[in-house]
N, C-alpha and C positions, 0 to 999 in steps of 0.2 A: 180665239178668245172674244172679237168683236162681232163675230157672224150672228150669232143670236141676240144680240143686243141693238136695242133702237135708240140713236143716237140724235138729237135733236139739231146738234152740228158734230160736223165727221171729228173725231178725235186726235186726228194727225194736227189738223187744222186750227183749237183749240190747243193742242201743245205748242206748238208753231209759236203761236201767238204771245203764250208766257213766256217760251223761250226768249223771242223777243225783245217781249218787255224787260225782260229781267238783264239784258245786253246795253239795252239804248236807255231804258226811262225806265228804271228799278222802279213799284209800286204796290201795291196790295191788289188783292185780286178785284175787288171791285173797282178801283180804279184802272185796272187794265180794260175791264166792262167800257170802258168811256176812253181809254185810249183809242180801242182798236175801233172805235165808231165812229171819233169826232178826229183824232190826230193824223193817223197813218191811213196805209190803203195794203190790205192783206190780199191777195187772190182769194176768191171764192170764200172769203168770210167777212162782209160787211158790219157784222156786228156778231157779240158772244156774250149771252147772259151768261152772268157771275155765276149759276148754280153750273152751268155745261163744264165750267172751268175747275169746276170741284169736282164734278164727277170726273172728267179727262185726268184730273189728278188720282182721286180713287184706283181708277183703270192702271196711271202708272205703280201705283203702291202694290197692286196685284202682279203686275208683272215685272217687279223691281228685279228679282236674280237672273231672269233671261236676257233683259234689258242691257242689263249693266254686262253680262258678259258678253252679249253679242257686240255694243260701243268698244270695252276695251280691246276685244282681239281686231273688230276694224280698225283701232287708232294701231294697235300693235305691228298689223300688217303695213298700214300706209307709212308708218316711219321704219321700219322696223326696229322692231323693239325687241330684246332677249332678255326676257325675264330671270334671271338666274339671280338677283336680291331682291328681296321684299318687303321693305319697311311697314312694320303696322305699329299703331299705339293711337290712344283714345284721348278725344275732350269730353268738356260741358260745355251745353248753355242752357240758361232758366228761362224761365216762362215768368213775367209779371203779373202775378195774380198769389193769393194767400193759401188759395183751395188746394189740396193733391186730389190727388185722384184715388182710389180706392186705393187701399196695399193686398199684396201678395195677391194680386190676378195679373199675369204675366200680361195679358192684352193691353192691360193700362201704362202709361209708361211714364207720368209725370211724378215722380216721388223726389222725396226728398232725400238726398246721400252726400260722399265726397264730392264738394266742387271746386273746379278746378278754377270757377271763377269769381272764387272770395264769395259768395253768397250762399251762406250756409239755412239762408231763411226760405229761399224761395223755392219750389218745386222745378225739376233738370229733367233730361234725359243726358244718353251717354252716346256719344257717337264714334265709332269705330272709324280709319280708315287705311287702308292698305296701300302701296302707292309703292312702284318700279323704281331702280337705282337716280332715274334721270326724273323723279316726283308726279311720273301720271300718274292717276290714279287705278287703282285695279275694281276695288270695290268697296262702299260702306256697306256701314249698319248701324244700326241704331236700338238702344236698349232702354230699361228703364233704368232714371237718376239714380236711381239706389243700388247699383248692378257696380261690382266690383271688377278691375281690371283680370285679376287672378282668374275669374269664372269665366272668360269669355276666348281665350286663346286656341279651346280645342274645338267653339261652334266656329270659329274662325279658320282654324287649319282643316276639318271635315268639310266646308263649303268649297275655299280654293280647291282640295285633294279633285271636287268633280269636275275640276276646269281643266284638269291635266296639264298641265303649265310644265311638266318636264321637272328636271333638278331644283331645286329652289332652296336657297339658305334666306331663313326667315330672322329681318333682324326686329327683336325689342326691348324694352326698358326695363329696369330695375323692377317696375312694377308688373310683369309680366313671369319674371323668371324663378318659380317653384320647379322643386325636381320633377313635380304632376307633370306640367307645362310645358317643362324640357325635351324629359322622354316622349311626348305627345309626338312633338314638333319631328322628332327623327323619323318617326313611321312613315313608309311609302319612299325613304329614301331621303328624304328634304336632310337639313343640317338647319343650328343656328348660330346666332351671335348675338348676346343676352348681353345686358348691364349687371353686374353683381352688387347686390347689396354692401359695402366695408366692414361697416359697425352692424352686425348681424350677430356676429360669436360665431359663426360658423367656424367651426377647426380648418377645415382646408383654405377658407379666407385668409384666416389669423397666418397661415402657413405661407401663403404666396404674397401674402405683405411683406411678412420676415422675412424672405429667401434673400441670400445677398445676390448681387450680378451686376453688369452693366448693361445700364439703357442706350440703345441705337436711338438714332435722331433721325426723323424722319420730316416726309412736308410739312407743311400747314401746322410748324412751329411746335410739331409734336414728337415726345420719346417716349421708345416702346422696349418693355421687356418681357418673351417670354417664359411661364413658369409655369412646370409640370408637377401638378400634384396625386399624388398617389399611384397604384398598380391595378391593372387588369381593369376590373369591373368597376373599381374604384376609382379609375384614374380622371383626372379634370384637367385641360386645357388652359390655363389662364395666360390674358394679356393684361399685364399692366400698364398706362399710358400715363401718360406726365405733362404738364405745359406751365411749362415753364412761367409764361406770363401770368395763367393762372395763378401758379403758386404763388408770385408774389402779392396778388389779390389776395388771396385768401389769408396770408400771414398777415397781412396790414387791416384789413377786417378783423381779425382777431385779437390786435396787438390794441386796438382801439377800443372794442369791448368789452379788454381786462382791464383799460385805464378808466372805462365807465366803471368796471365793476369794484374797480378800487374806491373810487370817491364812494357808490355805497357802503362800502364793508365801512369807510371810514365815519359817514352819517349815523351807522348802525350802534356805530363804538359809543357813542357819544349819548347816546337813547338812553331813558332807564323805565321802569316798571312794562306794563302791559304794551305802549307803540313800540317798546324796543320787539317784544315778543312776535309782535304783528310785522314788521319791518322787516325779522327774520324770515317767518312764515313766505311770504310774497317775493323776498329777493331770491329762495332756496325755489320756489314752484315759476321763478322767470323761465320763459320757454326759450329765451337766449342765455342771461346770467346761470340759471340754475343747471346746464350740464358742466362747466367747471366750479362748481362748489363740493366742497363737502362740508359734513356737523362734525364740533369733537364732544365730547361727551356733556358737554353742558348745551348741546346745542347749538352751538355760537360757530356761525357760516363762517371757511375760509376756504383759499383758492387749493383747489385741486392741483398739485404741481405735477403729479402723474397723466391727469389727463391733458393737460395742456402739452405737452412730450408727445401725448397719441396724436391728439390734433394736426400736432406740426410734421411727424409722418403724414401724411395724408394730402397734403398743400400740394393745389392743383391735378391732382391724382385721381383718376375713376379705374373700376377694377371688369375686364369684360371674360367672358368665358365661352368656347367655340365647341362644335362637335366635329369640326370640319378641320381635320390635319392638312390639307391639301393649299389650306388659304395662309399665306404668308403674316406676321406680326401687322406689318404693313398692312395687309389688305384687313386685315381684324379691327384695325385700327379705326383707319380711313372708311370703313363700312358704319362701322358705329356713328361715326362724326356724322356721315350725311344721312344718318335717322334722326339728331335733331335738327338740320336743315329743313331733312322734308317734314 
């Protein structure tokens, strides 16, 4: 890729160099311009104008997928590593400026979409990253801000498939897990372990919440119960997990909510013409009050005493789902855990 190209300073030597800086004295590229001249002492690069340093970057953006898998199968070999989980799941970060960049030309990638970091104003991209049981990294990627997680699971699973990595049970999030997505993920042999949505309405959800049983108690303060929904073609794997600790968070957050949401209902009572009307409107569209409310027929908000019942099922509980019969409750479990670790 370099043999035809005239390089003003060699490009190993210009990477080097950010590397570097990016290690001992984190800075902007033109200040590394003036580190590596006046600070340090690099072999064979006395000095590196700002522009070599952006082209050695270009150069790496070009050969980002040979790059990245040749680094990890060397880290993989020097520790050995046995890739057989694979955690992926995506952030944001914005850019401080008002401008986007063009929409709907995939080249561009600063748009504005879900961010994951409260700044719904500013233009993002979306950064993917994959990363082995013990959190090396396998590989990123990077999309545009407006790029939803659902759309990006099977450029992700077709890029790994050409690394040949062998069996691999791929774990992701809630926001990853469409039956599209699913099925993707099994081709070529792989397996997963997905977060399930609860409050979805899905029937086989509704089904494995309701199942009766008992939960096994496992490490890291967690209980598991498996349940098997449906037959043949139909059928779904689920693990339900429990924590304990959690739940008591979650009931005590809620039990504090409904005494906030008391004192309103009670301000409400007490209103009369139009700010009574208006007081209703706002407490019913609260994005925390307003899923235990309902209206009765004059309108007039009171507590849902059916959903508060759903609620309190649910207390410290997440629902996960496998294609893989071979992986123990436990290991379902505890695999999940360390995808929000890493």
């Amino acid at each position: 890729m370099l043999v035809k190209r005239k390089y003003q300073v060699p490009v190993e030597r210009a990477i080097f160099a950010m590397v570097a800086n990016r290690a001992l004295n984190p800075a902007s590229k033109l200040a590394c311009e003036d580190w590596v001249r006046e600070d340090v002492h690099i072999p064979e690069l006395p000095e590196v104008p700002v522009q070599n340093l952006y082209r050695a970057m270009d150069f790496l953006l070009e050969a980002s997928e040979q790059l990245q898998e040749e680094v990890f199968f060397s880290v993989a070999n020097l520790l050995n590593l046995e890739v057989d989980l694979l955690y992926f799941d995506t952030t944001s970060t914005y850019f401080e400026t008002d401008e986007d960049d063009p929409e709907n030309q995939k080249k561009y990638l600063r748009q504005k979409g879900h961010t994951k970091d409260h700044r719904p104003d500013l233009p993002q991209v979306v950064i993917g990253l994959a990363v082995t049981r013990e959190g090396i990294p396998v590989r990123c990627w990077v999309w545009p801000g407006n790029t939803s997680d659902m759309s990006v699971v099977e450029e992700v699973k077709t890029d790994l498939m050409g690394w040949k990595l062998g069996r691999v049970i791929t774990v992701v999030d809630r926001g990853f897990s469409s039956e599209e997505n699913l099925k993707y993920l099994q081709r070529g042999g792989w397996h997963y372990i997905a977060g399930e949505k609860m409050r979805n309405g899905k029937e086989s959800v509704e089904e494995a919440l309701n199942r009766a049983g008992r939960y096994k108690t496992i490490k890291d303060n967690l209980e598991v119960k498996e349940i098997i929904v449906g037959d043949g073609g139909k059928r779904v794997r689920y693990i339900l997990v429990r924590n304990p600790q959690e739940a008591a968070k979650d009931k005590a957050q809620r039990e504090n909510t409904l005494a906030k949401l008391r004192e309103e209902l009670a301000a409400i009572g007490d209103l009369q013409g139009e700010p009574h009307t208006k007081a209703c409107c706002e407490l019913i569209a609260h994005k925390t009050y307003g899923k235990y409310l309902k209206t009765d027929k004059k309108g007039q908000p009171y507590i849902n005493k059916a959903k508060v019942k759903a609620e309190e099922k649910l207390d410290g509980k997440y629902l996960l789902r496998t294609s893989d019969d071979t992986l123990s409750a436990e290991d379902v479990a505890l695999g999940y855990k360390q995808l929000r670790e890493a």
